[in-house]
C-alpha positions as CSV (number, residue, x, y, z in Angstrom):
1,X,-2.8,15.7,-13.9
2,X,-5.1,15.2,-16.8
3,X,-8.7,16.1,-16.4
4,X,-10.1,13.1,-16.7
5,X,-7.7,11.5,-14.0
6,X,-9.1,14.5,-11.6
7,X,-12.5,13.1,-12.4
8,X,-12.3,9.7,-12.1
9,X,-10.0,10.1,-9.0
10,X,-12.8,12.3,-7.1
11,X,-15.4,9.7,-8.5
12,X,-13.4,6.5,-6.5
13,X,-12.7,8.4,-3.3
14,X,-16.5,9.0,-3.6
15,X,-17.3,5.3,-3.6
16,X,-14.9,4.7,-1.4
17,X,-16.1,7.0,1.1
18,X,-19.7,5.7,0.4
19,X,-18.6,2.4,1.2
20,X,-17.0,2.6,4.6
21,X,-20.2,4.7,5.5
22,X,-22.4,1.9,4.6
23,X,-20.3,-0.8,6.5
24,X,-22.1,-1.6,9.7
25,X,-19.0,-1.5,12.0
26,X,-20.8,-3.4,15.1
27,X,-21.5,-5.9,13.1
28,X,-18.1,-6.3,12.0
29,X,-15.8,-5.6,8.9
30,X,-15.5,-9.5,8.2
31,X,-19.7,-10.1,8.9
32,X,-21.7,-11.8,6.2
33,X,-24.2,-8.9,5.9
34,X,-21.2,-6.4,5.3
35,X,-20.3,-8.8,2.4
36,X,-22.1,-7.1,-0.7
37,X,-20.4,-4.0,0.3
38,X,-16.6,-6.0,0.1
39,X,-16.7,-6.0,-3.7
40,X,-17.4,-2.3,-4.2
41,X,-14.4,-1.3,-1.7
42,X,-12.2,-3.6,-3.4
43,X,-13.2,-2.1,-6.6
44,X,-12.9,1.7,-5.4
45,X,-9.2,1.0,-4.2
46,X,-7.8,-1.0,-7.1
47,X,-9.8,1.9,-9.3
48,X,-7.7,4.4,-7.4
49,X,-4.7,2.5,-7.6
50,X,-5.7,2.1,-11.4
51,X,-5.7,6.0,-11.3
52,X,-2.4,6.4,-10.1
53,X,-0.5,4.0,-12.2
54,X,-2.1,5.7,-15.4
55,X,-1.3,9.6,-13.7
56,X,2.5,7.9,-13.4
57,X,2.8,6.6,-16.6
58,X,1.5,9.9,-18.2
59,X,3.9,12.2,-16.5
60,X,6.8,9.5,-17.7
61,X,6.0,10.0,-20.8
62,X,6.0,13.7,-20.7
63,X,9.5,13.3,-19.6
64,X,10.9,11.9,-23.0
């Protein structure tokens, strides 16, 4: 894995750990005060997702 995968992968578990710490679970995942926290998560998991998909592309083209 490329260095700068390694990096941004560590960076987006990071916000995404930050995130579900910050989510007041009492409240309720789905609560309207938990809502400014909604577009961060969804931004840490399609950035890790975004991570992957570039890490599997790279090792494909290793491969030719």
């Amino acid at each position: 894995m490329k260095t700068i995968y390694k990096v941004f992968l560590v960076l987006f578990i990071v916000f995404l750990g930050v995130n579900l710490y910050v989510i007041d679970w009492e409240l309720g995942f789905m609560n309207e005060e938990n809502s400014s926290v909604h577009v961060s998560l969804v931004a840490s998991v399609i950035g890790l997702l975004f991570v992957w998909v570039m890490h599997t592309w790279s090792k494909l083209a290793e491969n030719k």
